[in-house]
VMD Tcl script that draws the C-alpha trace (Angstrom):
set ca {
  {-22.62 -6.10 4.42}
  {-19.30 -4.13 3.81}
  {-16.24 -6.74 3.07}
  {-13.26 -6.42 4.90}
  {-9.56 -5.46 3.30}
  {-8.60 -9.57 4.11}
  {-11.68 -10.79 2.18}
  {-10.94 -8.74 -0.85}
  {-7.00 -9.35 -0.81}
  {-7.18 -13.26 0.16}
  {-8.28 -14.61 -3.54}
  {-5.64 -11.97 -4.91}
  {-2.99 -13.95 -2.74}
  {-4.18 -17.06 -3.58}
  {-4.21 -16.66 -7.41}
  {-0.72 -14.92 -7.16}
  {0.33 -17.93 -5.53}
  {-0.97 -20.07 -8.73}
  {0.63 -17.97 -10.78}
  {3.65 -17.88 -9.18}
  {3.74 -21.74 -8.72}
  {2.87 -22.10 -12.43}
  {5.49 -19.76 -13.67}
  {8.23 -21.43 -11.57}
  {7.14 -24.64 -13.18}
  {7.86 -23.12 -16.56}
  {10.96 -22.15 -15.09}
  {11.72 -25.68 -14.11}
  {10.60 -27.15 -17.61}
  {12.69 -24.55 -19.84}
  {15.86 -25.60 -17.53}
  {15.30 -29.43 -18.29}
  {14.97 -28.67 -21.70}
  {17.79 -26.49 -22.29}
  {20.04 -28.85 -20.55}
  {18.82 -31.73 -22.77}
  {18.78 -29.88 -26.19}
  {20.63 -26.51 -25.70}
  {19.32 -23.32 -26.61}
  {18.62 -24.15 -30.29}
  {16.48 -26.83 -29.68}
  {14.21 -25.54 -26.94}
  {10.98 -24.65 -28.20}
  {8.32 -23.19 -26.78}
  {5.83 -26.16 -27.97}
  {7.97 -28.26 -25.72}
  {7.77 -26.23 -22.57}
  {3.54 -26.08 -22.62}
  {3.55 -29.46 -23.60}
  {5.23 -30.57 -20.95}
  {3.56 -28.18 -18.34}
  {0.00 -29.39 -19.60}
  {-0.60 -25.48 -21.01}
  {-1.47 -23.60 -23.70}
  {1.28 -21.89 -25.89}
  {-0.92 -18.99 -25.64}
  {-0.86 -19.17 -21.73}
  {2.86 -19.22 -21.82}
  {3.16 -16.12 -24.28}
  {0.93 -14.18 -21.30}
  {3.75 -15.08 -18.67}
  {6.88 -15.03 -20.91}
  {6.30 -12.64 -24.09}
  {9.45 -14.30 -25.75}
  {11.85 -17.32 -25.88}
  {14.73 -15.41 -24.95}
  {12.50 -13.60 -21.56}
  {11.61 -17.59 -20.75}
  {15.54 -18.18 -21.03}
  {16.75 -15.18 -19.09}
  {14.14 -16.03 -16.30}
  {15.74 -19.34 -15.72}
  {19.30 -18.54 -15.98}
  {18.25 -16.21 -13.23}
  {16.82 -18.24 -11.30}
  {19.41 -20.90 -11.23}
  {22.05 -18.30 -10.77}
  {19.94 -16.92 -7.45}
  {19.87 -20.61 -6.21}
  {22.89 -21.97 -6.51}
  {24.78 -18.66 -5.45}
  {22.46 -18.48 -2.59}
  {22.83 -22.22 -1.76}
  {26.48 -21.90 -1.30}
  {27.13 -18.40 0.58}
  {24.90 -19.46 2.96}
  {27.10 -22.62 3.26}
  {29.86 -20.86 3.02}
  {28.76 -18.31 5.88}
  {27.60 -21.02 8.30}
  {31.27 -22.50 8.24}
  {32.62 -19.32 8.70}
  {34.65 -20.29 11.68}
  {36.07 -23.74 10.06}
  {39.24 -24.07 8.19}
  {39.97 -23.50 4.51}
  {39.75 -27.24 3.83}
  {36.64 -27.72 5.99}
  {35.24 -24.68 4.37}
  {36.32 -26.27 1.02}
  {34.60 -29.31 1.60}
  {31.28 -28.09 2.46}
  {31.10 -25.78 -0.98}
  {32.11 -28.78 -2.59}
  {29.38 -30.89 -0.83}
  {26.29 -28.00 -1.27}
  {27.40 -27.93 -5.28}
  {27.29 -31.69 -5.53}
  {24.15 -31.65 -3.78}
  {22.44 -29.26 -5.95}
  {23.78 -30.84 -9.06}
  {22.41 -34.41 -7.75}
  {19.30 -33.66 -5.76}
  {18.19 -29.42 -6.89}
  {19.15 -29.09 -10.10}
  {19.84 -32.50 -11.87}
  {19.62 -31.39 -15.52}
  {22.37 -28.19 -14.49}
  {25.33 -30.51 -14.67}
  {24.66 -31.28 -18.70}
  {23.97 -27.84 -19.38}
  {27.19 -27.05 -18.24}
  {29.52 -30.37 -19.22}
  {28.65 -30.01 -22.29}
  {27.83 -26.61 -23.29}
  {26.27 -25.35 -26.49}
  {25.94 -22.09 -28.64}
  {24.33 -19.28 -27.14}
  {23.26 -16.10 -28.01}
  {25.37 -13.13 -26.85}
  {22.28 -12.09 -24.50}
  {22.41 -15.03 -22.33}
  {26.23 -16.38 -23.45}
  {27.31 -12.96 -21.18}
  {25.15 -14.22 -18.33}
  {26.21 -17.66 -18.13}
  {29.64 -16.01 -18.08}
  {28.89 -13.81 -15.35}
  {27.24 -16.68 -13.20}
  {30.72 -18.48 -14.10}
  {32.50 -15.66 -12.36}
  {30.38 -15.31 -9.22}
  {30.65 -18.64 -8.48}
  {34.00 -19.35 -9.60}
  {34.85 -16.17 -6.87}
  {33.47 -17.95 -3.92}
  {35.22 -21.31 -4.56}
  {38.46 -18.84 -5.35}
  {38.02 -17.24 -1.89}
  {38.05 -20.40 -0.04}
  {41.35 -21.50 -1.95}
  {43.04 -18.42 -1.43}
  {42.68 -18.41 2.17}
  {43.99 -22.24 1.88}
  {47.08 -21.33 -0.07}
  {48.25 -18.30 2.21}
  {48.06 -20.24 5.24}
  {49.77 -23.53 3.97}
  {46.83 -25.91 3.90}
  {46.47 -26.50 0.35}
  {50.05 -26.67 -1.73}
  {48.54 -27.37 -5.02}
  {51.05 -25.83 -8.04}
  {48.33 -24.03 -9.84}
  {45.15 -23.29 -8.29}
  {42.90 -22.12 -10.89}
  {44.26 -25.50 -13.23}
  {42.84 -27.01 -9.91}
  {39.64 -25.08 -9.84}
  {38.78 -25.68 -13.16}
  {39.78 -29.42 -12.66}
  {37.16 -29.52 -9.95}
  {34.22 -28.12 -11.75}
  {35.37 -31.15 -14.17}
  {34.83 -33.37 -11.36}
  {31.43 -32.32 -10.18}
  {29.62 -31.77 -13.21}
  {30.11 -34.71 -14.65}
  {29.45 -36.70 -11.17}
  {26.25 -34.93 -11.16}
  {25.69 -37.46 -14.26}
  {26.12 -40.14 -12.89}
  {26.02 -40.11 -9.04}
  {22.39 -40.99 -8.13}
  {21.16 -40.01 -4.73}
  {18.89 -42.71 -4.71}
  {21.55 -45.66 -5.04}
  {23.95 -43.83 -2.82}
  {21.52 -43.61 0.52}
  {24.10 -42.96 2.88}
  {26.68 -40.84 0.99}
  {29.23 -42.77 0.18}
  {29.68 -42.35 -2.99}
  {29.36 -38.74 -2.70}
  {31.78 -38.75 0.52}
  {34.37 -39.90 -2.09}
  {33.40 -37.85 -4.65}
  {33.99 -34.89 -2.29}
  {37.46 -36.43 -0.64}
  {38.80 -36.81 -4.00}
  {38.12 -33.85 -4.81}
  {40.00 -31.69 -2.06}
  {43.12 -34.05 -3.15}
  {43.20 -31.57 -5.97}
  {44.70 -28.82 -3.97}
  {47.20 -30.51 -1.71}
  {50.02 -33.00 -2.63}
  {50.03 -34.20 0.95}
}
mol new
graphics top color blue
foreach p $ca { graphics top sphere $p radius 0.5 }
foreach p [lrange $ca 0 end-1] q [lrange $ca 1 end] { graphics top cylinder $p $q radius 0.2 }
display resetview
């Protein structure tokens, strides 16, 4: 009996699936690890140890410590930038501060709830190799340009006053990554915390 196209491809999809699960795993270790111990002290030991695999396993989906390290500075970068323009773009018809609030909002939530561990990696940064130094610099820049956007906007049409807006902006990254250390989604059930987080926040660009 002949087997049909679907038959043959179906285990294919299903092990890519595995694989792809088990690689974004290692993904999800290496950032936890890096965030805890910086790019010196991640080892690869540590990230099969802690994903339950070989070391061997891990050199057949990552050939090298730095590959492991670009993947997931990749990765976050496609999140997070993703997170927010589509934030951004749903609020497109809202006002600079509304507009301001909800990027402030989505980047608290994905410090707090997505990406825990991305707040220390980026409060308290450590030596990096040129390689990946350049691409945490670049990931700076994209998403220092969409919080820039908003505050433009605000400043030409009078809603924010603030004297210095990138002193502001760099006041407010401050602000959330370190909240992201210790504002706990799971003592702060309905938002309150965050709410004030996030109101305190916007006070940064106007003195009204």
């Amino acid at each position: 009996m002949s087997t049909t196209v679907d038959e043959e491809a179906a285990p294919t999809g299903r092990a890519a699936r595995r694989r792809d699960r088990r690689k974004a795993e290692m993904i999800a270790t290496a950032l936890q690890i890096l965030s805890g111990s910086g790019y010196q002290g991640m080892r690869f030991e540590d990230v099969a140890e802690r994903t339950d695999i070989a070391k061997a396993t891990l050199y057949h989906y990552f050939p090298s410590k730095d590959a492991l390290v670009s993947a997931a500075l990749e990765k976050l970068t496609t999140d997070v930038l993703t997170r927010l323009r589509e934030a951004l773009d749903a609020a497109a018809d809202r006002s600079p501060a509304e507009q301001l609030r909800i990027l402030i909002a989505e980047q608290l939530h994905i410090l707090t709830v997505l990406y825990p561990e991305v707040g220390k990696l980026f409060s308290f940064p450590a030596p990096w190799p040129a390689e990946h130094s350049e691409a945490i610099k670049t990931m700076r820049r994209r998403h220092d340009r969409m919080f820039r956007e908003v505050i433009d906007r605000g400043m030409d049409s009078g809603a924010f006053d603030c004297p210095d807006p990138a002193v502001a902006l760099h006041c407010l990254h401050g602000i959330l990554n370190h909240a992201s250390i210790w504002l706990r989604p799971e003592a702060d059930p309905d938002h309150r915390m965050r709410d004030a987080v996030v109101g305190e926040s916007l006070r940064l660009f106007t003195r009204g």
